[in-house]
C-alpha positions as a printed NumPy array, in Angstrom:
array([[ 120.196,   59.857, -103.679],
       [ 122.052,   63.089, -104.526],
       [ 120.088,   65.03 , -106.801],
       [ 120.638,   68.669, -108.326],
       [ 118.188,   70.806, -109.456],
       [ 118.457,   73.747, -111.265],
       [ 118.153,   76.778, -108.748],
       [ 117.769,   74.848, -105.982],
       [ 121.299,   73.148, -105.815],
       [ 122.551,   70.117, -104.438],
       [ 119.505,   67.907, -102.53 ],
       [ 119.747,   64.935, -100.754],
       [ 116.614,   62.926, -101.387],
       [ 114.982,   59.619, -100.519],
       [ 115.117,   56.691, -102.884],
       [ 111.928,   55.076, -103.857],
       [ 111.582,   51.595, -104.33 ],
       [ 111.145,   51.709, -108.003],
       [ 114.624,   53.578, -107.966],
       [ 116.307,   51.241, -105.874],
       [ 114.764,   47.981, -108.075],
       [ 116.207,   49.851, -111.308],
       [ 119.689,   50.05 , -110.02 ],
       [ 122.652,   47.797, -111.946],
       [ 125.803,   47.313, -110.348],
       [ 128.061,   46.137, -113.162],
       [ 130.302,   43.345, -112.015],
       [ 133.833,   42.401, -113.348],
       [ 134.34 ,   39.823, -116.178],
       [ 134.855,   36.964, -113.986],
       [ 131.903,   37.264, -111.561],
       [ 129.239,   37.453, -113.991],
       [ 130.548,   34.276, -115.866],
       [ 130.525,   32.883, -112.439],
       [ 126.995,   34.091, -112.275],
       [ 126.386,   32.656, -115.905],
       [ 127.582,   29.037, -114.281],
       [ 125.361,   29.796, -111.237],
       [ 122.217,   30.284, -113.133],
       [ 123.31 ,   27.232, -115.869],
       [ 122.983,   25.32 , -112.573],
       [ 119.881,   26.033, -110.947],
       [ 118.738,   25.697, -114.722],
       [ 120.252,   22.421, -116.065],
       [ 119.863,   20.329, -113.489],
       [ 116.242,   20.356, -113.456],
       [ 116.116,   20.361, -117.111],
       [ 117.915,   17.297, -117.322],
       [ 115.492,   15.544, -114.442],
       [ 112.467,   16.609, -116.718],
       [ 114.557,   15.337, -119.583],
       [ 114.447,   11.914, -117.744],
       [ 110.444,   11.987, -117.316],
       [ 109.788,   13.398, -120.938],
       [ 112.324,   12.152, -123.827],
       [ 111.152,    9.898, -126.209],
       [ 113.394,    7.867, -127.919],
       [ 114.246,    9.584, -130.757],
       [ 115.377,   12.434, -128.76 ],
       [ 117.69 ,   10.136, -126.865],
       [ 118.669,    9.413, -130.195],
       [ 119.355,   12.533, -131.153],
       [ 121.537,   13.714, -127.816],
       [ 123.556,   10.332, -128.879],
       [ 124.133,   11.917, -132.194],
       [ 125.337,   15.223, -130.472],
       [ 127.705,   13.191, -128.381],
       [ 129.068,   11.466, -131.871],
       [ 129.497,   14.792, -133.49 ],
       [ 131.185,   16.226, -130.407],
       [ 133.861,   13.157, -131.142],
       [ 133.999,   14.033, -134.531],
       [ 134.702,   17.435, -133.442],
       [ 137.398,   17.061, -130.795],
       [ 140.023,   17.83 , -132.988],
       [ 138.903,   21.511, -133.811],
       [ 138.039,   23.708, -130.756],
       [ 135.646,   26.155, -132.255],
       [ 133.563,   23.237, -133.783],
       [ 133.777,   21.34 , -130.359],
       [ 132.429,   24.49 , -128.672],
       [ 129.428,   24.843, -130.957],
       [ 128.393,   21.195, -130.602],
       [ 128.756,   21.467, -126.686],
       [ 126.182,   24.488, -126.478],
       [ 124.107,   22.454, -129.172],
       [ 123.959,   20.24 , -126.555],
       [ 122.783,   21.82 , -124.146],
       [ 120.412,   23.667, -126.136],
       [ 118.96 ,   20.328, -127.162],
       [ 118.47 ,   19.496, -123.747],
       [ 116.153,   22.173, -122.978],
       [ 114.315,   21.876, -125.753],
       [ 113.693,   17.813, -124.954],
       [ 112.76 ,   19.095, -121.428],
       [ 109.492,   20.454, -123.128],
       [ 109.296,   23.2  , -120.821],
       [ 109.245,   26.485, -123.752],
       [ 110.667,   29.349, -121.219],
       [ 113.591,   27.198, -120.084],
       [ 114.344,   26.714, -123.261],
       [ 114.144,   29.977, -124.304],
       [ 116.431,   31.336, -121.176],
       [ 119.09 ,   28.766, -122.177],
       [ 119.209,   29.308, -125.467],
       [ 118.966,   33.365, -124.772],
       [ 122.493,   32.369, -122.757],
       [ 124.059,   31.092, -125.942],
       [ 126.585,   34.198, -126.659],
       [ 127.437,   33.999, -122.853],
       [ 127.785,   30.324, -122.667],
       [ 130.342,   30.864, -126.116],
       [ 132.212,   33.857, -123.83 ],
       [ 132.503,   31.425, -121.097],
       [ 133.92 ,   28.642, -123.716],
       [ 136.626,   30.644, -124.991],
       [ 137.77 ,   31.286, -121.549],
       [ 137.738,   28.248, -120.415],
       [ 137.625,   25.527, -123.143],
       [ 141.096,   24.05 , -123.108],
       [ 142.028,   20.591, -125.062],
       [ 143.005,   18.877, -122.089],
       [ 138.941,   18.786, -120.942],
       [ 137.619,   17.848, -124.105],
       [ 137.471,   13.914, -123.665],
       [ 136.267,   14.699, -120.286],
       [ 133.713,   17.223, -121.499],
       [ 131.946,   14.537, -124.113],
       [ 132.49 ,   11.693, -121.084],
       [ 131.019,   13.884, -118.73 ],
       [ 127.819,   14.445, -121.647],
       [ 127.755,   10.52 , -121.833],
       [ 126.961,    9.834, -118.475],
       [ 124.266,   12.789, -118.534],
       [ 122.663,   10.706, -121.969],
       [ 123.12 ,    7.592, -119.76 ],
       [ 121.718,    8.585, -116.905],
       [ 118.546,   10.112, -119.573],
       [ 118.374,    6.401, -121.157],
       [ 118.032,    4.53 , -117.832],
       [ 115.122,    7.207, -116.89 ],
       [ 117.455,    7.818, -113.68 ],
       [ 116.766,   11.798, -113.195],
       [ 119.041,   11.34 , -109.606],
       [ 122.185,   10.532, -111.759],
       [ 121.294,   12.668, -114.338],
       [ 121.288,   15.639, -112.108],
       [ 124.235,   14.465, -110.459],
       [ 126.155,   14.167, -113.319],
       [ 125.011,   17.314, -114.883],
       [ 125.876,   19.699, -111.679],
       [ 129.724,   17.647, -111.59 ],
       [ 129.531,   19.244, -115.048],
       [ 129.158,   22.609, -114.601],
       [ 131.15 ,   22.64 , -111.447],
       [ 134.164,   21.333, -113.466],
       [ 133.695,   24.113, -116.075],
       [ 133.371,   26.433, -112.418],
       [ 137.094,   25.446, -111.589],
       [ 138.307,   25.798, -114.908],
       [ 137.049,   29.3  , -114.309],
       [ 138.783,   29.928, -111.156],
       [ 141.484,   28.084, -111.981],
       [ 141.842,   30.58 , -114.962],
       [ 141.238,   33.652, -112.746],
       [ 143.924,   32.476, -110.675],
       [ 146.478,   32.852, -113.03 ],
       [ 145.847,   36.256, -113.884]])
């Protein structure tokens, strides 16, 4: 590290490890959303397996009731966006395990970012299609299909990304 002191000048110095931990490289737009996605993965599709071993019925219920409202809501983008993260949200809580639910919903503004970036009509009846075979997958306690189903998710909202970063 370059370091100037007064009366002493210009020193070259060695980093310490603390130093080096503390560093933050910001990253463009597009790469941390990518990271965002990344980190939704490696997060969701476990939550959705412990989903499978933990939801009671009523909670099934009540990501069936999401999944109505998201119909309801196809026909007004903002709403539709909301309900999505609502969603997901509700799926972390179900999983029962407190700090993933806390890290996912501590995503929410990002996850929102990410939405208006890449939420276009076309996607919604796949979006809410996609969601039903995740809530499938939860009522038939098969966590295999549920994960599945949950990373073809998030990799379709990946290559909306790209596909949007292409463009530009």
């Amino acid at each position: 590290i370059i370091e100037r002191r007064k009366r002493e000048g210009t020193i070259i110095r060695l980093i310490t490890k603390e130093e080096l931990e503390s560093i933050y490289i910001p990253k463009p737009e597009e790469e941390t959303l990518l990271d965002l996605l990344e980190t939704r993965e490696i997060l969701e599709v476990n939550v959705v397996k412990l989903v499978v071993e933990r939801a009671s019925k009523e909670e099934i219920n009540e990501l069936e009731k999401i999944l109505e409202w998201m119909k309801k809501d196809s026909e007004d983008l903002t709403k539709f966006s909301n309900t999505d993260i609502i969603f997901h949200i509700t799926l972390a809580r179900i999983s029962q395990n407190q700090v993933i639910a806390n890290i996912i919903h501590s995503l929410r503004k990002r996850m929102q970012n990410l939405q208006s970036r890449t939420l276009e009509t076309l996607r919604i009846f796949e979006i809410i299609d996609e969601h039903q075979k995740i809530v499938d997958a939860i009522k038939s306690r098969n966590s295999e299909e549920a994960q599945k189903f949950m990373k073809y998710h998030l990799e379709k909202v990946k290559f909306a990304l790209q596909k949007l970063k292409v463009r530009h």
